[in-house]
N, C-alpha and C positions, 0 to 999 in steps of 0.2 A: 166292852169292859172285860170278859173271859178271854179273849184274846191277847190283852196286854197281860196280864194274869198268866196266863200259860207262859208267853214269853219271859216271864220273869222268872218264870219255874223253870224252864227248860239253861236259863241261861244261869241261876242261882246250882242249878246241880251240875251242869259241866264243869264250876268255877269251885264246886266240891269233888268234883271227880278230881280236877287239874289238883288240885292241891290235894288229895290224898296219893294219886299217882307218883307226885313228888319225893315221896317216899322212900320211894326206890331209886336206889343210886342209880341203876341199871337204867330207867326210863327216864332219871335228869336228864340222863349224859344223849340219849337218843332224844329227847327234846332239845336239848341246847343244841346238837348239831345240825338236826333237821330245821330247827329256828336260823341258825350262821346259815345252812344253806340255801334255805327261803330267803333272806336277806339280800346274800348272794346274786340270787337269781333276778329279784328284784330291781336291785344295783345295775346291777349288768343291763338289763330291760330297757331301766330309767337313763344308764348313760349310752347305750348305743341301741337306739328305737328303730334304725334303719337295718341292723343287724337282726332284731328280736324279729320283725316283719320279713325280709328275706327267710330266715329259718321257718316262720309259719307258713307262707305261699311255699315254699317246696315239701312242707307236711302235708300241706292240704292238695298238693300236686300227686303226692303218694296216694294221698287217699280214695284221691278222684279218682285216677290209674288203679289200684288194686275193687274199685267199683265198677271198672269198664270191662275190668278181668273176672269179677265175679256175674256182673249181666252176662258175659259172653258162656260165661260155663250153664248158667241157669238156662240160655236158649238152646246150648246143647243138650242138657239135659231133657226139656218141652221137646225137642224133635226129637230123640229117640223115643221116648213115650209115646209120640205121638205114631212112630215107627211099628212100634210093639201093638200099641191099640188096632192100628189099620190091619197090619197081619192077624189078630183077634178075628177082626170083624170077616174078613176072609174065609176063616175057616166056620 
């Protein structure tokens, strides 16, 4: 029961936030555009899904690739340390 309660709270004061932010000419006009653009993007989504899908496989191909680049710098980093320690241990 607090649960739904908070939910209601949480969603009754964003719906006072939105409408007092409304206010401002300034943040309509940056809601309405970011709204067209969301929309937008949406549209776009829902009418070419085979398109939305190629753009994410070559994001998540970026991502992968700058993750293979960053293991490889972290192993270079563990071998020079591990470099430094042995020479430690040497002396």
């Amino acid at each position: 029961m607090k649960l739904k309660s908070w939910q209601s709270s949480v969603l009754i004061g964003a719906a006072i936030g939105l409408a007092v932010s409304m206010f401002n000419r300034e943040e309509r006009e940056n809601f309405k555009s970011g709204s067209k653009k969301t929309y937008n993007q949406i549209k776009h989504i829902y009418s070419h899904p085979s398109d939305s899908i190629r753009q994410l496989r070559l994001k998540l191909d970026q991502v992968s690739k700058g993750t293979d680049k960053l293991l490889e710098q972290i192993d270079q980093v563990e071998r020079l340390i591990d470099k430094v320690d042995q020479g430690q241990d040497k002396q």
